[in-house]
C-alpha positions as CSV (number, residue, x, y, z in Angstrom):
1,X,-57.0,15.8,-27.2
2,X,-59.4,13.5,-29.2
3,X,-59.4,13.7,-32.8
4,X,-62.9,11.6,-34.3
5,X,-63.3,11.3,-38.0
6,X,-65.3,9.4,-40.2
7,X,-65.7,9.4,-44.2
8,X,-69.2,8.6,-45.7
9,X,-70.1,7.9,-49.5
10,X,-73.3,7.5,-51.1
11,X,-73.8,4.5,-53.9
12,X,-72.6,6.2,-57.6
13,X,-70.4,8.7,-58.9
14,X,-71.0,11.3,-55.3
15,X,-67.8,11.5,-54.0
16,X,-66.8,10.9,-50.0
17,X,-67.4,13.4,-47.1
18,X,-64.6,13.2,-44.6
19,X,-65.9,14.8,-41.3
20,X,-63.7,15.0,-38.2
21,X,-63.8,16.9,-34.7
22,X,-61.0,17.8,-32.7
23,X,-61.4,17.9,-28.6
24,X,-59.0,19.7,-26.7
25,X,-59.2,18.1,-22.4
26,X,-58.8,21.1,-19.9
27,X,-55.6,20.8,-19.1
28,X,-54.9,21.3,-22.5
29,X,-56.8,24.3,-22.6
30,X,-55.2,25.6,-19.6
31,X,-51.8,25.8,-21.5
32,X,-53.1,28.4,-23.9
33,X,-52.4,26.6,-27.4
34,X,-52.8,28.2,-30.6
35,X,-54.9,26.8,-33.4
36,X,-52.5,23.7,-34.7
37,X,-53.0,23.2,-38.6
38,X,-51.4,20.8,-41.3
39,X,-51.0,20.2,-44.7
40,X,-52.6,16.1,-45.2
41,X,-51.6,13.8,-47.4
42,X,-55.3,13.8,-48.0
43,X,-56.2,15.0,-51.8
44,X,-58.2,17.7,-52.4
45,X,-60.1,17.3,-55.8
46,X,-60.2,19.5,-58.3
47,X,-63.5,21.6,-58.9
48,X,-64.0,20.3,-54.7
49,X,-67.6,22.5,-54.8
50,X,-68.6,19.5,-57.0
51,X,-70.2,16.4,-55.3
52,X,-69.8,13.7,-58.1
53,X,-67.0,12.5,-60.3
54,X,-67.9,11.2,-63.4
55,X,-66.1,8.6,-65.1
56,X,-62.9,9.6,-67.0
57,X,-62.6,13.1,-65.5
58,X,-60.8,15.2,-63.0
59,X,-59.4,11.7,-60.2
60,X,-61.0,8.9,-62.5
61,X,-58.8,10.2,-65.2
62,X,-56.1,7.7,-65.9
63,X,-53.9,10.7,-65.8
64,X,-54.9,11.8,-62.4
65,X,-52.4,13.0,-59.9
66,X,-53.4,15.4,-56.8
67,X,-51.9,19.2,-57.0
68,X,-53.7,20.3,-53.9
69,X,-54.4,18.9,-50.3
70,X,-56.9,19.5,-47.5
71,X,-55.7,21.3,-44.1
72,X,-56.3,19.4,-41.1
73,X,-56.8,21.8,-38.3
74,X,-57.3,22.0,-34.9
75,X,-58.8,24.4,-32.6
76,X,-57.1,27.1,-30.6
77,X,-58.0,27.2,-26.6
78,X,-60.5,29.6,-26.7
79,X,-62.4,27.7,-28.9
80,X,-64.8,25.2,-28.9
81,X,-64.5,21.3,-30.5
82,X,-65.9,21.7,-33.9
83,X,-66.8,19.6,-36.5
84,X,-64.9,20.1,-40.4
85,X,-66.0,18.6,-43.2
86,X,-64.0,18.0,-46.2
87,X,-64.8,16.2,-49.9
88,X,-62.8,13.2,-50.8
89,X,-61.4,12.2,-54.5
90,X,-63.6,9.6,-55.7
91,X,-61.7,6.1,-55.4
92,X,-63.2,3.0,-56.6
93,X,-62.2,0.8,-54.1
94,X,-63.4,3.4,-51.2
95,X,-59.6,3.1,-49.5
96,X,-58.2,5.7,-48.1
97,X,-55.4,5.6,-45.7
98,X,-53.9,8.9,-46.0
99,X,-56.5,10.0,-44.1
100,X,-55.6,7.9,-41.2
101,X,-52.2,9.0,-41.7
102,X,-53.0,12.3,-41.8
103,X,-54.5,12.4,-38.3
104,X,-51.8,11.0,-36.8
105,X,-49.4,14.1,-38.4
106,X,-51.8,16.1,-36.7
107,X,-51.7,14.1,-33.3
108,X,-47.8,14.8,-33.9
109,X,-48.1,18.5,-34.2
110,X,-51.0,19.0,-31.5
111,X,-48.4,16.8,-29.1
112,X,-45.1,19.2,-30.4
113,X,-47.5,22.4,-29.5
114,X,-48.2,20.8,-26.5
115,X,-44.6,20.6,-25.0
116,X,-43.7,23.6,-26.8
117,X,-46.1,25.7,-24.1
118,X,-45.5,23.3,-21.3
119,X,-42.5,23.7,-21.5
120,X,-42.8,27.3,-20.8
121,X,-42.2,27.1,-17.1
122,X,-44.6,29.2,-14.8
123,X,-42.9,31.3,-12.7
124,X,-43.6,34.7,-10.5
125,X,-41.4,38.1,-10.0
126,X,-41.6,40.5,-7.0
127,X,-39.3,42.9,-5.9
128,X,-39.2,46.3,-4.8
129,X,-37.1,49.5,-5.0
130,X,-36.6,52.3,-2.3
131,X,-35.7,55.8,-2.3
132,X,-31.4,55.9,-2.4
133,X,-29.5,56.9,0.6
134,X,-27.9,59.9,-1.5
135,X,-31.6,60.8,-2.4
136,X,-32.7,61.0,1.1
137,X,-30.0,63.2,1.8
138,X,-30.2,65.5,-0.9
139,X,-34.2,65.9,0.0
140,X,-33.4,66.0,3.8
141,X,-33.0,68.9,4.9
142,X,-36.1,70.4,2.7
143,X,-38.8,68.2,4.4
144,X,-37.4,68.4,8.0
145,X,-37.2,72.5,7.8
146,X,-40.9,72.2,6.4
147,X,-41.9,70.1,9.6
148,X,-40.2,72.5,12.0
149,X,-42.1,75.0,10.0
150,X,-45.6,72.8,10.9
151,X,-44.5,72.0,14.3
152,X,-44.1,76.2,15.2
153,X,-47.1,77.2,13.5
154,X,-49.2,74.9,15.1
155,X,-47.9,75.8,18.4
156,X,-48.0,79.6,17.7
157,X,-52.0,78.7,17.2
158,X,-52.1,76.9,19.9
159,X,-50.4,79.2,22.3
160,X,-53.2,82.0,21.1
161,X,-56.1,80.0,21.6
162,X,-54.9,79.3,25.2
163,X,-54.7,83.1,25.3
164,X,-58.3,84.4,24.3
């Protein structure tokens, strides 16, 4: 797996887009693993269809605390590497290392799903079953009178084509 991210900001009030991609390598495909998701550490802000934050409102409050935060996710698979995009809290100082932090929680639960189905040994089941001794004998007698049965007629037609 390969997780790439990378958060650009434009100069003023726009607020950062975080965009990331997850890669899952063949082998990792090959163990059939689900879509892995998280909650981050990685504030979502409030009114998120917005692009800017002005000053004094919603994270440049001095009030400000986060309620809500982004889902990291991961694909399933079946799927394809895809590329999220997610809006950042405006920060004055541009830091954000929960985002870092974040990525490795989902490293950490893409590794845990990993074991979980390697660890799910392969294995193969054959066997067969055959008709019981007490069966056979029960049944028997019934098939060997209807090949008697076969046997004569086909002699009795046999015997009157030699004849004509």
């Amino acid at each position: 797996m390969q997780i790439e991210w990378k958060i650009t900001k434009k100069r003023g009030n726009l607020r950062p887009v975080l965009s990331y991609c997850v890669h899952l390598e063949d082998h990792e495909k090959a163990l059939a693993l689900p879509v892995v998701s998280i909650v981050s550490r990685i504030p979502k802000p409030e009114e998120d269809r917005q692009d800017y934050c002005y000053p004094g409102l919603l994270e440049r409050a001095a009030d400000y605390s986060p309620k809500n935060f982004h889902v990291l996710e991961a694909p399933s698979h079946k799927g394809h590497a895809w590329t999220r995009t997610l809006l950042l809290p405006w920060r004055e100082d541009n830091s954000y290392p929960e985002v870092e932090a974040s990525f490795e929680l989902l490293r950490q639960a893409m590794e845990e799903a990993l074991r979980g189905a390697y660890n799910s040994e392969p294995m193969e089941l054959a066997g067969s079953v055959r008709t019981s001794s007490g069966a056979k004998a029960k049944i028997a007698p019934g098939v060997l009178g209807e090949k008697f049965l076969r046997i004569a007629a086909r002699a009795a037609a046999h015997r009157e084509s030699a004849a004509s």
